[in-house]
N, C-alpha and C positions, 0 to 999 in steps of 0.2 A: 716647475717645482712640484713633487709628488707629495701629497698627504697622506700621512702614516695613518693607519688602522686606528692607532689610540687614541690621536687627534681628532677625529671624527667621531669615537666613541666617547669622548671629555665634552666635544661641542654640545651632542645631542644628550647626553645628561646635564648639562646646563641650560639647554630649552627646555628640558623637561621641568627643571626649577623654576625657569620663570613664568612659565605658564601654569607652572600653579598657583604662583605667587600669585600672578593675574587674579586667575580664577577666584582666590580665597579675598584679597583687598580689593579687588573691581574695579580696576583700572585699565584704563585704553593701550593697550601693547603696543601705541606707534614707534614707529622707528627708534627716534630720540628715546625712549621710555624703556626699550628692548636693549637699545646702548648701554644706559645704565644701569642696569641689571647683569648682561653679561661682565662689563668692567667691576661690578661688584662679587659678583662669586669667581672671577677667576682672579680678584683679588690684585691686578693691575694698578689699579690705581690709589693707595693706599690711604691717601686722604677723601677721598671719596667713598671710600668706607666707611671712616670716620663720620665723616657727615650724616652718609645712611643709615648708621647706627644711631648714632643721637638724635635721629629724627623719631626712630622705630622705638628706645628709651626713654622718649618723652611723650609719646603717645598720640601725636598728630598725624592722620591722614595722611598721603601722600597723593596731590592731585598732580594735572599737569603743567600749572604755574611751578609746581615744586620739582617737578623732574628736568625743566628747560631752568630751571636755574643752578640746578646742580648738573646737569650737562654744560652748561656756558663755563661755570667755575672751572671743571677740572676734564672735560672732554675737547670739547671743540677748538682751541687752541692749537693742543696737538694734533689733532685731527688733522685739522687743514694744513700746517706746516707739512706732517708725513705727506697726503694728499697731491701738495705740491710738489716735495721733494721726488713722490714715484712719477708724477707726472714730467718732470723735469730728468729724470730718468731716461725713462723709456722714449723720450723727445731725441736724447743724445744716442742710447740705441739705434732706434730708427732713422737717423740721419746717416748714422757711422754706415748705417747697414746700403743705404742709398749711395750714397759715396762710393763703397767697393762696387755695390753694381754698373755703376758709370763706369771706374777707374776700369772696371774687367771688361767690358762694353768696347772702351776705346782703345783696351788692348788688343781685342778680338779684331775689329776693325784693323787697327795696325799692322797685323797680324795677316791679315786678308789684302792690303795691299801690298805688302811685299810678296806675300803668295802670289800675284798678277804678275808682279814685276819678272819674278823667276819665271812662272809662266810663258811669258810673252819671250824671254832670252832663249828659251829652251823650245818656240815653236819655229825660232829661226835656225835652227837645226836640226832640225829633224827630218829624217830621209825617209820614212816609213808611216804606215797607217797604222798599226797597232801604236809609232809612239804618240800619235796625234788623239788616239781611244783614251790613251794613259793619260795624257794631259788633259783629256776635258772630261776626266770619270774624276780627276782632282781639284778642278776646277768647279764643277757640279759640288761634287762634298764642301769643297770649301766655301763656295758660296750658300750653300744649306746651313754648315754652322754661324757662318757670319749672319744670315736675316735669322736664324733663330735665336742667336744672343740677341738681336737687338729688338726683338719680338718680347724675349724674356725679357729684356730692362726695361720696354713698356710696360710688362704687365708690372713686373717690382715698381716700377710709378704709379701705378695706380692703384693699385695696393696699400703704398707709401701712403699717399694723398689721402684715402677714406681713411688711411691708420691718425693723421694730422688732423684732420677736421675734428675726429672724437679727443682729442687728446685738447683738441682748442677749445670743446665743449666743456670736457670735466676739468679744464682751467678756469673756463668762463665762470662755471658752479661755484669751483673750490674759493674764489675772487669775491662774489658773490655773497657766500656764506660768510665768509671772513669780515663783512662789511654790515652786518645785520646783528642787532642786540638780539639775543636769544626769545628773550623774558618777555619785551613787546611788540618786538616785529619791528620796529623800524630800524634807520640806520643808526650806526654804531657813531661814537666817535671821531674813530680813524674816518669813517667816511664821509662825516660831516666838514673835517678837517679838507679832503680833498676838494669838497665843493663849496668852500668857502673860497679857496684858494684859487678855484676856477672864477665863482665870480667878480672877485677882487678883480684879478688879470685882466676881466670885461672892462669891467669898470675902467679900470686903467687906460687902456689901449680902445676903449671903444664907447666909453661915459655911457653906460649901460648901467644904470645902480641899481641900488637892491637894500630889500629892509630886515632887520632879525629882530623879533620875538624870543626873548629868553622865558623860560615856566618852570612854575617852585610849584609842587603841593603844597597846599600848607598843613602845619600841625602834624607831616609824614611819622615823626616820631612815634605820637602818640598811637595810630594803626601799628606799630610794630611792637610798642613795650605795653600794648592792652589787647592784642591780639594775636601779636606772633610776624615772622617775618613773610610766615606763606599768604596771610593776611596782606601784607603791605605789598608781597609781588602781585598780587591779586588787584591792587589798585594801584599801583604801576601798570600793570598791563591795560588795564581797562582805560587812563587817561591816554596813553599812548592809542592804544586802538580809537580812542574819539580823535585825537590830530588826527589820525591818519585818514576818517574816513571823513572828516570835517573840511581838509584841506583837500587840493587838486590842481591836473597841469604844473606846472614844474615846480611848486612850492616843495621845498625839501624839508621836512621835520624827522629828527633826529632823539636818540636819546644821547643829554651832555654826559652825564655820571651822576648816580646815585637818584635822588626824586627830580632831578632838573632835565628838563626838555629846551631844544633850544629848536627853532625853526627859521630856515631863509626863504624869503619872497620877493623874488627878481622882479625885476621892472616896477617895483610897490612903491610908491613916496609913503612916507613918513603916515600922512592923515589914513591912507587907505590900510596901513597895515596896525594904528591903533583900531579901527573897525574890525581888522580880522582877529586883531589878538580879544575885544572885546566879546566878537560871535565864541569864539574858544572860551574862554573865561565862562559864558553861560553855559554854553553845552556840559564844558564840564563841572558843573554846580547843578548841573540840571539829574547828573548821574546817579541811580540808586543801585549799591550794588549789594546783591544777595552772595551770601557765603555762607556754605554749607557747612562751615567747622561751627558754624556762630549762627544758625537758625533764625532765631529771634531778635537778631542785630538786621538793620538795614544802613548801611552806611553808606554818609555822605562825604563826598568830597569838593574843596576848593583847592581852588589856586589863583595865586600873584602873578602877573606877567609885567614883563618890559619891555620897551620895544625903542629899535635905534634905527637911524637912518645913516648911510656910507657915505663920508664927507670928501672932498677934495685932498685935502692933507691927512687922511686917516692911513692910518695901520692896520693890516687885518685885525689886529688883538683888539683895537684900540676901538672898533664899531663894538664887536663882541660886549668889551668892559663899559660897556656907557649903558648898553640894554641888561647887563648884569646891575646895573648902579640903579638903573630903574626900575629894575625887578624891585631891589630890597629896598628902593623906595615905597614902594609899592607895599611892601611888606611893612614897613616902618608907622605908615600909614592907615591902618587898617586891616591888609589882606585882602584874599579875597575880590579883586579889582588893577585894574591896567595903569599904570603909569609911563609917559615915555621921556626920550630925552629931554623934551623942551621943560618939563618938571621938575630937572635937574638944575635949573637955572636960577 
């Protein structure tokens, strides 16, 4: 596909916007932040507009907690589905295209042995030397085309082959990204979902169990309606980044939705994963975090955790809601501090 003239003269007057933009707000042009700027001035994306306007009308800064939430909102969604869909493309492309090089391959071959065949009826008749020259000058060509079709369908395999590996690559990525909460780096949801679902299955078929820690900020609200929401992505991020760097080996911590974090820790009984949720609980009360819209603010954060253990007759939902019951147990109770299932009794 050819790029028209004007198209290349639209792109680079809209670098030239965003780097001034840069230039005059001082902000980090990474990828993600370069995204949003182009989908803003070519005006693609309509509600994200909106959003960047009423950020620019209210007069708050725009850092980089506020650009990965406004890429999560209204970019990376699509992103990855198109993403996949060209990858899934150009997979059926490259297959079609391998396919004709065999089907043509084993027609050439085919092709070549009935050439033999005629050949060999036609050298049993032959009375002369010139027709025996004639026969093996077509026999030579014919055997030249036939090893170089099938020279050619090597090289189209492996061609084929390095074109699949990159394509298994930017699936891997596009999978990858799709699985990852924008805002704090961990996994998303949907991913938490899949590896719930793995563990369960363990459990099942193999009495493998495993403990979840569900996590609340607490007081979330009040960081947003006294500070703003760039604020609250700001301490979002920052307790997310302490699981992640608190936890290790195959403990999966996740973001649930909205201030709630949930975490799985295989092989963990019960007692050792009140310990872990209790080491998290301090770390992050232990957190000061500076923000630059609010200078002279140092703010602290808690949080409530609860924590379950995977019973014999459980239901995936059913461990999940007992470390939720605990959480706001927890909460009910003070804040602030661990609660687990045996609490609930």
């Amino acid at each position: 596909m050819s790029i028209e003239p004007q198209d290349i003269t639209r792109s680079h007057a809209i670098a030239q916007k965003i780097f001034a933009k840069a230039a005059l707000a001082k902000f980090e042009l990474v990828p993600e932040v370069y995204e949003i700027w182009y989908a803003y001035y070519t005006a693609s994306h309509p509600r994200l507009n909106a959003d960047v306007d009423a950020i620019v009308l209210s007069g708050r800064p725009f850092d980089l907690a506020t650009f990965r939430n406004l890429h999560a909102r209204h970019l990376t969604t699509t992103e990855n589905a198109a993403a996949t869909q060209q990858i899934i493309s150009d997979t059926q492309l490259l297959l079609k295209g391998v396919f004709d090089e065999i089907i043509n391959a084993n027609q050439s071959t085919a092709n070549y042995g009935k050439n033999l065949k005629t050949y060999t009826s036609q050298l049993d008749q032959v009375t002369q030397v010139a027709d025996v020259k004639s026969i093996i000058t077509s026999l030579i060509k014919d055997t030249s085309a036939a090893a170089a079709s099938g020279q050619g369908l090597q090289d189209k395999l492996a061609a084929a082959t390095a074109r699949t590996e990159m394509l298994e690559k930017k699936l891997a990525q596009t999978e990858k990204e799709a699985t990852i909460d924008t805002l704090t780096g961990l996994r998303n949801r949907r991913a938490f979902d899949v590896r719930l679902k793995e563990l369960f299955n363990d459990f099942r078929q193999n009495g493998q169990y495993f403990s979840v820690i569900m996590v609340d900020i607490d007081f979330f609200k009040k960081f947003n309606d006294t500070y703003g929401h760039q604020t609250g992505d700001l301490v979002l991020s920052t307790v997310g980044d302490t699981l992640y760097r608190s936890l290790k080996g195959n403990d999966f911590p996740a973001r649930y939705g909205g201030e709630e974090f949930i975490v799985l820790l295989p092989e963990t009984t019960l007692e050792n994963a009140v310990v872990v949720a209790e080491q998290l609980r301090v770390r992050i009360s232990l957190k000061k975090i500076e923000d630059e819209r609010h200078p002279d603010v140092t703010l602290k954060v808690a949080a409530s955790l609860g924590v379950s253990f995977v019973r014999q007759h459980d239901t995936m939902q059913a461990v999940v809601d007992r470390a939720d019951k605990a959480l706001y147990h927890a909460k009910e109770t003070g804040r602030n501090r661990v609660c687990s299932e045996k609490d609930l009794a």
